[in-house]
C-alpha positions as CSV (number, residue, x, y, z in Angstrom):
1,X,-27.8,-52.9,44.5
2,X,-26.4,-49.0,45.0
3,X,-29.2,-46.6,44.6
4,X,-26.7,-44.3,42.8
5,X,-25.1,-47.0,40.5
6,X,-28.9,-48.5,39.3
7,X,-28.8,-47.6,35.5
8,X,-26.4,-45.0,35.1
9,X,-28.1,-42.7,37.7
10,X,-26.5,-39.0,38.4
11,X,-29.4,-36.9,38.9
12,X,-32.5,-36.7,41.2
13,X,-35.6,-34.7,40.0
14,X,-39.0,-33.7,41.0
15,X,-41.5,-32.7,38.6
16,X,-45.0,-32.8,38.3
17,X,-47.1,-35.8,37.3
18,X,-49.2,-34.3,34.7
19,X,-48.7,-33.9,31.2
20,X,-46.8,-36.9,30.1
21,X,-47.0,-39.2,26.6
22,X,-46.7,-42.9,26.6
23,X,-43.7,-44.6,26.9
24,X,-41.9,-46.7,24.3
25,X,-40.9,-50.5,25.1
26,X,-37.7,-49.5,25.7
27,X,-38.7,-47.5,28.8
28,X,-41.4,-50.1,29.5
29,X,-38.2,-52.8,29.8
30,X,-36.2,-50.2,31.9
31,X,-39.2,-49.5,34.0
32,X,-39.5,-53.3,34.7
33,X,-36.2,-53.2,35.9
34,X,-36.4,-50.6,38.4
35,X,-39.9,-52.7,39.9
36,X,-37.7,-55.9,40.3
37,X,-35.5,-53.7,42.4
38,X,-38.5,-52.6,44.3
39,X,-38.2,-48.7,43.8
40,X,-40.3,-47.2,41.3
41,X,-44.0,-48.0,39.4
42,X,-44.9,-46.5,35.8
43,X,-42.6,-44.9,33.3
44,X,-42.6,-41.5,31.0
45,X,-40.8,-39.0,29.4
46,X,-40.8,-35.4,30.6
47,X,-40.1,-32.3,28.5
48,X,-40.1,-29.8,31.1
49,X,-38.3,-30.7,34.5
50,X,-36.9,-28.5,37.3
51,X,-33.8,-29.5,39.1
52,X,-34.4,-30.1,43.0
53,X,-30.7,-29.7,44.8
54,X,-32.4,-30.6,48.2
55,X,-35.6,-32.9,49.2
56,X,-38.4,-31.4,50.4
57,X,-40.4,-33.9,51.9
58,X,-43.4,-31.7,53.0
59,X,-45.2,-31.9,49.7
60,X,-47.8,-33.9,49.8
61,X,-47.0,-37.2,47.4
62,X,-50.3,-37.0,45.4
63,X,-49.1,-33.4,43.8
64,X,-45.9,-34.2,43.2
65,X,-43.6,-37.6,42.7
66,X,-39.7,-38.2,42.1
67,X,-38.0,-39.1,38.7
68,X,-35.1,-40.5,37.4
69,X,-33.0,-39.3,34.8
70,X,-31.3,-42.3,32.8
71,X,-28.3,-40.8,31.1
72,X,-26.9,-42.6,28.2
73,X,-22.9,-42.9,28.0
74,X,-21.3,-40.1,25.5
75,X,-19.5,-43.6,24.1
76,X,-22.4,-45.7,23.6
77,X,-24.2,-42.3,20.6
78,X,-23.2,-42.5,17.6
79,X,-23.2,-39.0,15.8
80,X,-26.5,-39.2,13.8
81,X,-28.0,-39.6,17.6
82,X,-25.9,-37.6,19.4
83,X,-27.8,-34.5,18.4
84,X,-31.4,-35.8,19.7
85,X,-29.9,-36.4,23.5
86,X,-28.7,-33.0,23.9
87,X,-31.7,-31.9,24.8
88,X,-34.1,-34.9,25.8
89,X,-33.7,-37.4,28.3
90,X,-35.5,-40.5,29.4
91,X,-37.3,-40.2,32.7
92,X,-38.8,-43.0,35.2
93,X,-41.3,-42.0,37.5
94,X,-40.9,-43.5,41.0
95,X,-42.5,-44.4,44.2
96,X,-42.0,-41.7,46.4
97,X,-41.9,-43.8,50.4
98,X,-39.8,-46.0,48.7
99,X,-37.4,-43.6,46.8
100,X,-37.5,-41.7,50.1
101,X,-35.6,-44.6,51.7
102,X,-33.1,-45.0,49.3
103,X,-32.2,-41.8,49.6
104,X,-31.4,-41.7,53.5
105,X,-29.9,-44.7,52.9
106,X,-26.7,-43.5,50.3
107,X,-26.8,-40.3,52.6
108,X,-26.3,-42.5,55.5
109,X,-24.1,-44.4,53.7
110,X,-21.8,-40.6,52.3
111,X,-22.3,-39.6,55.9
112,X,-20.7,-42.4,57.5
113,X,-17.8,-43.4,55.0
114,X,-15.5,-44.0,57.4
115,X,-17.6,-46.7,59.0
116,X,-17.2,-48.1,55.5
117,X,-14.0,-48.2,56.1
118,X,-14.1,-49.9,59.5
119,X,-16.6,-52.5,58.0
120,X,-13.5,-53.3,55.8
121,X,-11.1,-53.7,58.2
122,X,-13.2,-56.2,60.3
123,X,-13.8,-58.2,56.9
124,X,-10.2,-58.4,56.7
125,X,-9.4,-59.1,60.7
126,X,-12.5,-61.4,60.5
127,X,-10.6,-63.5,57.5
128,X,-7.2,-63.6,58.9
129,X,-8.8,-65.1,62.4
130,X,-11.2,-67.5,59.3
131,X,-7.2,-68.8,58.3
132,X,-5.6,-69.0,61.3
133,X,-8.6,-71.3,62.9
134,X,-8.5,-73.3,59.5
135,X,-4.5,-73.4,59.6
136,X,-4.7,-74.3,63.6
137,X,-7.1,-77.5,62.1
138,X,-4.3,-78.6,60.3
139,X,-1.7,-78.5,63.1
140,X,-4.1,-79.6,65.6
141,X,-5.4,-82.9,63.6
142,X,-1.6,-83.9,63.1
143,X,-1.4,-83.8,66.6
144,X,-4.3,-86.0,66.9
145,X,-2.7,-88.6,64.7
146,X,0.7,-88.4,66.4
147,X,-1.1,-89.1,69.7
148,X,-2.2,-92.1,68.4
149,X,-6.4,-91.1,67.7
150,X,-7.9,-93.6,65.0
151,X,-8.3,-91.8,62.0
152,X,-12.2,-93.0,61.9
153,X,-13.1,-92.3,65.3
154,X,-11.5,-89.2,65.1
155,X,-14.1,-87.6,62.5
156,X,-17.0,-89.6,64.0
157,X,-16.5,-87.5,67.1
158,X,-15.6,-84.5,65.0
159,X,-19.1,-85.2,63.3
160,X,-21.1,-85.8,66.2
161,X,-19.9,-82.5,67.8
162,X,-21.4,-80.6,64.5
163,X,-24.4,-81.8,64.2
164,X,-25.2,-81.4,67.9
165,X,-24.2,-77.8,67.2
166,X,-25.9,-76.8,63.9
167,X,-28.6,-79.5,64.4
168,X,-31.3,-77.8,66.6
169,X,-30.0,-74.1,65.0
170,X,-30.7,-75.1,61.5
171,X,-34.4,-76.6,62.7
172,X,-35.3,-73.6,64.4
173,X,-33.9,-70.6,62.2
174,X,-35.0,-72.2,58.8
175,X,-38.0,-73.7,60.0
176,X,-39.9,-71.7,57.5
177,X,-38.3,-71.7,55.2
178,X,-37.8,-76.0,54.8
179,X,-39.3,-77.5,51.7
180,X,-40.9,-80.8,52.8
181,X,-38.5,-83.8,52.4
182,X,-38.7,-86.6,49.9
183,X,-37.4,-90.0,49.3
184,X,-35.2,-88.2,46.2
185,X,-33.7,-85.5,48.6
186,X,-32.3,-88.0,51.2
187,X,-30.5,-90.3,48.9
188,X,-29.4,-87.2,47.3
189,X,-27.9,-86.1,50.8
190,X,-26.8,-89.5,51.4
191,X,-24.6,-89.2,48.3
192,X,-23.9,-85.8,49.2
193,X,-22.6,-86.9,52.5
194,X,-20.4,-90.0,51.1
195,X,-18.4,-87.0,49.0
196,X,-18.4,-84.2,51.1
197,X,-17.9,-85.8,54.5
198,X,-16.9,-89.7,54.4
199,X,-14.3,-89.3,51.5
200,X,-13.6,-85.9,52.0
201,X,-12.2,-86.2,55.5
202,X,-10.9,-89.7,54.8
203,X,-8.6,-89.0,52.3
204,X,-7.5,-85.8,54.4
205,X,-6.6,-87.5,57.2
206,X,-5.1,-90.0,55.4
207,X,-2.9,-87.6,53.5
208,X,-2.0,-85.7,56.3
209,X,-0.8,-89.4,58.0
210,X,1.3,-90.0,55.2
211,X,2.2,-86.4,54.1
212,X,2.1,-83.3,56.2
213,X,0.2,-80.5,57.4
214,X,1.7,-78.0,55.2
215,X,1.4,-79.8,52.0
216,X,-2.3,-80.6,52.8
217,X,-2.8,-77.2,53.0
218,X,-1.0,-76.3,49.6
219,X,-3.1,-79.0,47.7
220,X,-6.3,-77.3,48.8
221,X,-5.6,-74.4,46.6
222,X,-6.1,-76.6,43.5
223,X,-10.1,-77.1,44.5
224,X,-11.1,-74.0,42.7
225,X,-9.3,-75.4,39.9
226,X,-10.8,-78.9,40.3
227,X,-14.2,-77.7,40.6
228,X,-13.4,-75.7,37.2
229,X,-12.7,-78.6,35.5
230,X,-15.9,-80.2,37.0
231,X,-18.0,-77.7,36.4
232,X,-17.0,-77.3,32.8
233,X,-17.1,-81.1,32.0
234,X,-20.7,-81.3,33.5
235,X,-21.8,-78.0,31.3
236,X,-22.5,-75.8,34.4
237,X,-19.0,-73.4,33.3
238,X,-18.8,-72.1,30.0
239,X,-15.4,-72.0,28.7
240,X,-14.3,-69.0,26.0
241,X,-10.7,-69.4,25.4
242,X,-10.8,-66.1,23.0
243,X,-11.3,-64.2,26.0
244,X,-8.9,-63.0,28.3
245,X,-11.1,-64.5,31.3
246,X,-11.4,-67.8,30.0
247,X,-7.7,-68.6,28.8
248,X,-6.6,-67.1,32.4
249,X,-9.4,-70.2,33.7
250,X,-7.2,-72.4,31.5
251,X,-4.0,-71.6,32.2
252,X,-4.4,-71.5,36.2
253,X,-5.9,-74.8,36.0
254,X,-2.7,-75.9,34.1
255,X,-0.3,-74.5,36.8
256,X,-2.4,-75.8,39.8
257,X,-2.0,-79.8,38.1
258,X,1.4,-78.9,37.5
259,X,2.4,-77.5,40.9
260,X,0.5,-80.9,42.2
261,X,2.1,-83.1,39.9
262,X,5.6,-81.7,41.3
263,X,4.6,-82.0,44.8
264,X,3.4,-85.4,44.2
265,X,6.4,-87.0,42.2
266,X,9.2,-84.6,43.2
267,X,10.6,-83.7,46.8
268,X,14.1,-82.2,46.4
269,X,16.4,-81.2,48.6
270,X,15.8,-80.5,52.1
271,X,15.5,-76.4,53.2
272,X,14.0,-76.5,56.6
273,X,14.6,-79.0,59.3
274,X,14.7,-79.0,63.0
275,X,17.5,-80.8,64.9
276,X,15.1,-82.6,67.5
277,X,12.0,-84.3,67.1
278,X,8.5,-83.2,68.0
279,X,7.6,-84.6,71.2
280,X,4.5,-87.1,70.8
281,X,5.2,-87.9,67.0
282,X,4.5,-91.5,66.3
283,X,6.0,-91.5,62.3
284,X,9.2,-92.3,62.1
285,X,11.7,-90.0,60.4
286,X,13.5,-91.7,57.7
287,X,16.2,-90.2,55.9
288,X,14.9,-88.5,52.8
289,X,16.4,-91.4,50.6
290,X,14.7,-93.9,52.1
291,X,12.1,-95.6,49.6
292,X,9.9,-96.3,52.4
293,X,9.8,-92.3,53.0
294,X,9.0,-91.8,49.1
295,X,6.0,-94.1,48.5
296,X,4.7,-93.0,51.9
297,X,5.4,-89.1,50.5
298,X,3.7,-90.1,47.0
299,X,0.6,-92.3,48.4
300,X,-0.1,-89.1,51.2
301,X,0.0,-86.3,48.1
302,X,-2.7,-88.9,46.0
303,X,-4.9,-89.4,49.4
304,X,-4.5,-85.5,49.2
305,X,-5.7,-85.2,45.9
306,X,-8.4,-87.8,46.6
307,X,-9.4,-84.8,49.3
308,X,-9.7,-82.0,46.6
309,X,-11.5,-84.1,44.2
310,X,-14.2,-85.4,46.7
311,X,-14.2,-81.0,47.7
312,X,-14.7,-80.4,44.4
313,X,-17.2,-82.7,43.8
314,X,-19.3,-81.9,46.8
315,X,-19.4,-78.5,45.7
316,X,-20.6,-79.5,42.3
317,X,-23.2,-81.6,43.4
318,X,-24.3,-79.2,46.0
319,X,-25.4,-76.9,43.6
320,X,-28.3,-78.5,42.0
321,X,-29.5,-79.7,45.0
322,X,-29.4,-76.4,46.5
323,X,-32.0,-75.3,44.2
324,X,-34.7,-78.2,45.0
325,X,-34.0,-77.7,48.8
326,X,-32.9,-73.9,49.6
327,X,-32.3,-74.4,53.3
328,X,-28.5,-74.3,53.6
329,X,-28.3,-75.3,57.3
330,X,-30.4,-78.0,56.9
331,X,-28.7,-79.2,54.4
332,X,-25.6,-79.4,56.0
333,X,-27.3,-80.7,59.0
334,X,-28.8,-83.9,57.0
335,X,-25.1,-84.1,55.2
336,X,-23.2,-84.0,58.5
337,X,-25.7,-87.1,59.8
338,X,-25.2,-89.3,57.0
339,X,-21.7,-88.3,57.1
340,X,-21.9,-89.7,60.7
341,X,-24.1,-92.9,59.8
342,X,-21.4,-93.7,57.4
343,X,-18.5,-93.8,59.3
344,X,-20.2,-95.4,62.6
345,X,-20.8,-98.1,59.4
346,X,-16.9,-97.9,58.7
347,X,-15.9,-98.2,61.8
348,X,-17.9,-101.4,62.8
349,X,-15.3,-103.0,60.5
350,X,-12.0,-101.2,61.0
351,X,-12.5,-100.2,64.8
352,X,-13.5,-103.0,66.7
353,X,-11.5,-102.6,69.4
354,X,-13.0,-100.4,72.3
355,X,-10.1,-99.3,73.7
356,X,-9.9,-97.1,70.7
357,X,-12.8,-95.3,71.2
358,X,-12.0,-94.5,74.8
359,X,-10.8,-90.4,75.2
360,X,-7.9,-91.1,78.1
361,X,-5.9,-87.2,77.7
362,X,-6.5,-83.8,77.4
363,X,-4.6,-83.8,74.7
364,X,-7.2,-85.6,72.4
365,X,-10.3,-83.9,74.6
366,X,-9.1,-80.7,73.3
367,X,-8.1,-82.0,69.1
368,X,-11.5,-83.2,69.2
369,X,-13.5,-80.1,70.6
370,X,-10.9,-78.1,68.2
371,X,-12.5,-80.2,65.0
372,X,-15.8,-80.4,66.1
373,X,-16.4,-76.8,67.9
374,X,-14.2,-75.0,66.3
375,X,-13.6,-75.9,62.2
376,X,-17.5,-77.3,61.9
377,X,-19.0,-74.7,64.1
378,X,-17.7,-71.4,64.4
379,X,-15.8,-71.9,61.5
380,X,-18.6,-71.9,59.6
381,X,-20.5,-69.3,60.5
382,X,-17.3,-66.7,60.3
383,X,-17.0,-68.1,57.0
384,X,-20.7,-67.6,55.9
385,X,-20.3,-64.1,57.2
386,X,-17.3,-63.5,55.4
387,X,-18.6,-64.4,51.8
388,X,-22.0,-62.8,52.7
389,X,-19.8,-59.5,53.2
390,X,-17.1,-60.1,50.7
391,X,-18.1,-62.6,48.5
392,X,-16.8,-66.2,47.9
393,X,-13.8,-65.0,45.1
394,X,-12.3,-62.9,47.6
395,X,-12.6,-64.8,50.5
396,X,-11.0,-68.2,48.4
397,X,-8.2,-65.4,47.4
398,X,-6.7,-65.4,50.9
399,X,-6.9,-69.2,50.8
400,X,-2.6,-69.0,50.5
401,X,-2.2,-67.3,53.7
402,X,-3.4,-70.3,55.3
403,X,-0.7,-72.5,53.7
404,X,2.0,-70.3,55.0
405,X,0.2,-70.1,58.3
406,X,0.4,-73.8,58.4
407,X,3.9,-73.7,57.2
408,X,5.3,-71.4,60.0
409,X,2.8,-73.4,62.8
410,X,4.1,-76.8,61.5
411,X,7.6,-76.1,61.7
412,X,7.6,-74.7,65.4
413,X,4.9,-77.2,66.7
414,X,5.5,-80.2,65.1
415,X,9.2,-79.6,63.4
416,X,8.2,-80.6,59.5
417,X,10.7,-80.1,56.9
418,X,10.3,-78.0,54.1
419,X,11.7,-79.2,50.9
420,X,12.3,-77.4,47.6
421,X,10.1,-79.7,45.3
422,X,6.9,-78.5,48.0
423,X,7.7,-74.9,48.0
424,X,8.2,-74.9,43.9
425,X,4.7,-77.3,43.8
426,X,2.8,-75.1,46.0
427,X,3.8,-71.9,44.4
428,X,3.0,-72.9,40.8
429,X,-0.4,-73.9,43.1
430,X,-1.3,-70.5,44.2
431,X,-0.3,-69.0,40.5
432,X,-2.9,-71.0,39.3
433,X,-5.5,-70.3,42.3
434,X,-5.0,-66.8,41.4
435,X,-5.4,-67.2,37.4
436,X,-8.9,-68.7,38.0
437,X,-10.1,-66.4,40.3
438,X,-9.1,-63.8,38.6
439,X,-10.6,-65.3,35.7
440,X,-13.6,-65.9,37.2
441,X,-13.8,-62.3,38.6
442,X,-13.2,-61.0,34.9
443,X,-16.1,-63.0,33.4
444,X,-18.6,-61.7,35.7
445,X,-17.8,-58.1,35.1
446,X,-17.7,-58.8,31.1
447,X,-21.3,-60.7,31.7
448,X,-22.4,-57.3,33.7
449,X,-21.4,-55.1,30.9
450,X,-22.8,-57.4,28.1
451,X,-26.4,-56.5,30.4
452,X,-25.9,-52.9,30.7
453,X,-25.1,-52.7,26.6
454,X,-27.8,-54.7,25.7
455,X,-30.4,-51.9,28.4
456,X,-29.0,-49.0,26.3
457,X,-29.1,-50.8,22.9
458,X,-32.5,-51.1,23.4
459,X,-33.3,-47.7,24.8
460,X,-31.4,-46.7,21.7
461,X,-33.1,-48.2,18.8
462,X,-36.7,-47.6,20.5
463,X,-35.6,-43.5,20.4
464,X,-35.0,-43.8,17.1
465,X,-38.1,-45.7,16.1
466,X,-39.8,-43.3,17.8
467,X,-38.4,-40.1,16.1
468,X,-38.8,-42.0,12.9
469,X,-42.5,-42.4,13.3
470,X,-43.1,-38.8,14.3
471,X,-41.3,-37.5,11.5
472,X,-43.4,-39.5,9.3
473,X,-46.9,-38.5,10.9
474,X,-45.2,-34.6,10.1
475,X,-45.7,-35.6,6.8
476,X,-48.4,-34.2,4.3
C-alpha cells in the first residue's frame, strides 16, 4: 500500500513526544491499522504541532518522532461537527526508521516517474508477447493434429516436459515454505489434476480436432463467466443484483452463454476462406452443407465447452486448497504428475500401438517442445509476473486479443474459414467477458470504500463521545 494514499494522508509533521492525552478507541482502531501495515507504534492527539516542509534527519529519534495527520473528507462532516475539525485533528505517532523509509521510497517513486511509466509499457509488451505465445499454442497444436500426433500422447509429452521444468524449481524455491503432505492433500490433487489437466486438455484437443483454433480461442473468454457462475452456486461470490456491479456480473454472464449458444448451434454463411488447402491438414473439407461438417462443428464447440467448464472448475477447486497448502509451484507440480499418471493410464487403453508414440519429424519435435517449454513453462512464469504486476482482471481483459491473434495466424497458417455465426458468437463472448470484469472490478472498489466509511464513522462518533463527556465534566 502507497504511503501517501494510507488513510487519507496529505501531511507529514514532526512534533514533540511530550505532552499528549489518551487516545479514544477510535484512534486506538486506526492506530492498529497503521501496525498491520508495519509503519507506526502508539497513537495520540496533539494540540500544538509545527509544520516540517523538509526532513531533518539529524535529530536524534529519542527527542523527537514523526506524526500523521488523518484528515477527515469535507463530505463525510455533517454541520454540527464541522465546526470541531477546523481546528483539531487526529494525529498517529509513528516509528521514525521505519517512516524514514517510506518516505525515500514515494520520493524515489516522484523522482523517477517516468520509470513508472516504462514499468507500464513492459507490462503491456510483456502481455502482448503472454497472447501471442498462448495464440501460437493454438495454431501450433492444430498443427500437431493435422500431422497426425495422437491426441493422448500428445499432452503426455506436453506434461512430461512441465514437470521436468517446474519440478526441481518448485522443490528448491518453496522448500520453506511447503506444508508437510497428507493423505487428504494428494487425493485432493489427484482430483485437482483429473479437472485441470486430464479433462481440461482432453476436451481442448478434442474441440480443436472437431472445431478450430479460432473458435477454441473465442470459447475461452466465457471461463470468467463460468467460474462466476461456479463460484456463486458454491457461496464463494456473492451476488447483489441492486448494484450496478452485480447486474453487470449478470448480464455478461448472459451474453457469454448466448454468444456460445450461437457459436455452437449456428454457423452462417461463410466470410473468409482460402482457395487452397493447408498443406499437412488431415480433416477433410466438406462443403458447409454437409451434415457430417455440422455435427462435427456442434460436437467440437460442446468438447469446447467441456474445456471451459473443467477451467472453471479447476479454478474453483483450487482455491480452497490453496489455503491448506500455500505453495503454488508445488502445487502445480503435484497437479501436473497426476495429470501425467492419468493419461499414461488412458493411453494404456487407447494407444496401444507403439508406432504412435514414436517422434519421426521435426515437425512434431518442435509442437511438442512448443506445448511443453513454451505454454507450461515460460508461459507461466510471464504470466505470474504479469498478474503479480497488473493484477489478474487486467491481465484476463486482454484475453480477446488472443482470439483475434489466433484468428489472423489461423487463416494464413492453416487457411480456416471464418463464418458469420462465429464472429457474432464470439463477440456477444467478449461483451460478456468485459461486463464481468468490469463488474468484478466495480465490487472491489465499492467493498474498499464501504472500509474507508466505516474507519471514519468510527473516528467520528468516538470525537463526539468524547466532546460529549468533557462538556459534561465542565459541568457544576
Amino acid at each position: 500500500m502507497k504511503f501517501e494514499k494510507f488513510l487519507n494522508i496529505v501531511h507529514l509533521f514532526k512534533q514533540q513526544t511530550s505532552g499528549s492525552r489518551a487516545a479514544g478507541s477510535g484512534l486506538d482502531s486506526a492506530c492498529s491499522l497503521v501496525q498491520q501495515n508495519g509503519i507506526g507504534s502508539a497513537c495520540s492527539p496533539v494540540q500544538q504541532i509545527s509544520v516540517v516542509l523538509k526532513a531533518a534527519p539529524a535529530l536524534p529519534p529519542h527527542n523527537r518522532s514523526w506524526s500523521l495527520l488523518l484528515v477527515i473528507p469535507w463530505d463525510m462532516l455533517n454541520e454540527s461537527t464541522r465546526h470541531a475539525y477546523l481546528y483539531q485533528a487526529f494525529f498517529i505517532r509513528l516509528d521514525p526508521s521505519r517512516l524514514e523509509g517510506k518516505i525515500k521510497e514515494e520520493k524515489k517513486e516522484t523522482k523517477y516517474g517516468r520509470q513508472k511509466l516504462s514499468e507500464k509499457m513492459k507490462l503491456l509488451v510483456a502481455l502482448l508477447i503472454l497472447q501471442l505465445c498462448l495464440a501460437g499454442f493454438h495454431i501450433v497444436s492444430r498443427v500437431a493434429l493435422n500431422i497426425g500426433i495422437s491426441k493422448v500422447v500428445y499432452p503426455v509429452y506436453r506434461n512430461i516436459i512441465a514437470l521436468l521444468m517446474l519440478g526441481p524449481f518448485s522443490y528448491f524455491y518453496e522448500k520453506k515454505e511447503r506444508p508437510p503432505l497428507t493423505f487428504s492433500l494428494l487425493v485432493q490433487f489427484f482430483l485437482l489434476a483429473l479437472v485441470g489437466i486430464t479433462a481440461n486438455q482432453g476436451f481442448y484437443l478434442l474441440g480443436l480436432y472437431y472445431a478450430s483454433s479460432t473458435f477454441a480461442s473465442a470459447m475461452q473468454n466465457l471461463v470468467p463467466a463460468i467460474t462466476f457462475i461456479m463460484a456463486s452456486t458454491f457461496g464463494c461470490e456473492q451476488v447483489n443484483i441492486m448494484r450496478k456491479d452485480g447486474l453487470a456480473k449478470i448480464l455478461g454472464t448472459i451474453a457469454s452463454v448466448g454468444g456460445a449458444t450461437i457459436i455452437t448451434l449456428y454457423k452462417g454463411s461463410l466470410i473468409l476462406h482460402q482457395s487452397s488447402q493447408p498443406v499437412g491438414t488431415n480433416l477433410e473439407q466438406d462443403t458447409f452443407f454437409n451434415s457430417t461438417n455440422l455435427q462435427n462443428w456442434t460436437w467440437g464447440c460442446i468438447f469446447l465447452l467441456g474445456h471451459c467448464l473443467s477451467w472453471s472448475g479447476w479454478m474453483v477447486l483450487q482455491a480452497p486448497i490453496l489455503k491448506k497448502y500455500p505453495a503454488k509451484l508445488s502445487l502445480t507440480s503435484f497437479t501436473c504428475f497426476f495429470g501425467l499418471i492419468q493419461f499414461l493410464f488412458i493411453a494404456a487403453f487407447v494407444e496401444r500401438d507403439p508406432k504412435h508414440w514414436q517422434i519421426q519429424s521435426s515437425e512434431e519435435i518442435f509442437t511438442i517442445l512448443y506445448a511443453g517449454v513454451l505454454s507450461s513453462g515460460i508461459v507461466l512464469a510471464l504470466q505470474t509476473w504479469c498478474i503479480q504486476k497488473g493484477g489478474p482482471v487486467f491481465i484476463a481483459s486482454f484475453q480477446p486479443v488472443q482470439t483475434v491473434l489466433v484468428a489472423g495466424m489461423a487463416f494464413v497458417v492453416l487457411g480456416d474459414q471464418l463464418y458469420s455465426g462465429g464472429v457474432i458468437g464470439a463477440a456477444l463472448i467478449m461483451v460478456g467477458l468485459y461486463l464481468v470484469l468490469w463488474g468484478k472490478t466495480e465490487e472491489k472498489r465499492n467493498q474498499n470504500q464501504d472500509k474507508e466509511e466505516t474507519l471514519t464513522k468510527h473516528l467520528l462518533e468516538d470525537k463526539n463521545n468524547d466532546e460529549e463527556s468533557y462538556n459534561e465534566s465542565q459541568i457544576p
